[in-house]
N, C-alpha and C positions, 0 to 999 in steps of 0.2 A: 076620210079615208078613200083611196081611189084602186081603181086597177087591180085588186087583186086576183090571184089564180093560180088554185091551187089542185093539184092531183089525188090529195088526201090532205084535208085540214081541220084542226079542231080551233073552235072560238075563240081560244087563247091566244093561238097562233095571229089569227087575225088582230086581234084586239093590240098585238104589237108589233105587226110586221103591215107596214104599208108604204106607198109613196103619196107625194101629194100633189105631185103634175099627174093632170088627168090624159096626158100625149104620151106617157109612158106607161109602160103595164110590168108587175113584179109577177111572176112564174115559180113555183116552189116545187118542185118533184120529190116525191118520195124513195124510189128506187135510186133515183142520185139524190143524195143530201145536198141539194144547192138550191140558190136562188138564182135565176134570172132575172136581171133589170132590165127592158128596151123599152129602146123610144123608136114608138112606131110612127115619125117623121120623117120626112127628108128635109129637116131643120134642125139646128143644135137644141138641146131641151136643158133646163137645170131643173132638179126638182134635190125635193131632200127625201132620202130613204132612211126612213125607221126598220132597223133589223131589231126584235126584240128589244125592246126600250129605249135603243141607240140610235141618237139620227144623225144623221151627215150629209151635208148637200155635196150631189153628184154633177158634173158637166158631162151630156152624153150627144157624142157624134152623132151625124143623122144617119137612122134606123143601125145604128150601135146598139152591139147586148153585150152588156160587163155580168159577169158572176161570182157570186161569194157564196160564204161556205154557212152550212148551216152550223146553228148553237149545240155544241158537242153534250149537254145533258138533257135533250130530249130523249 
């Protein structure tokens, strides 16, 4: 598990929200329910991002930040 970073987060959250490129870092805010993904390169990055038990590999531009939305039964 890499990268994570969060403003308020319980071990749960952790335990299924991560990425697994360590050039990228995942951002979670509480006051905005989202996530932020970047890749802190100036290189293309793929990594796959686990959002709560879900994972999907992402293609991110260099120093690109995509967001998604957080899991609506927290």
């Amino acid at each position: 598990m890499y990268c994570l970073t969060t403003a308020h987060c319980k071990e749960s959250v952790e335990e299924e929200t991560f990425t697994s490129n360590p050039l990228t870092e995942l951002n979670g805010y509480e006051t905005n329910p989202m996530w932020a993904l970047v890749n802190n390169t100036n290189e293309p990055q793929e990594t796959v991002l686990t959002l709560f038990g879900k994972s999907e590999t992402i293609n991110l531009n260099p120093s690109e930040i995509r967001w998604f939305g957080v899991k609506d039964d927290e």
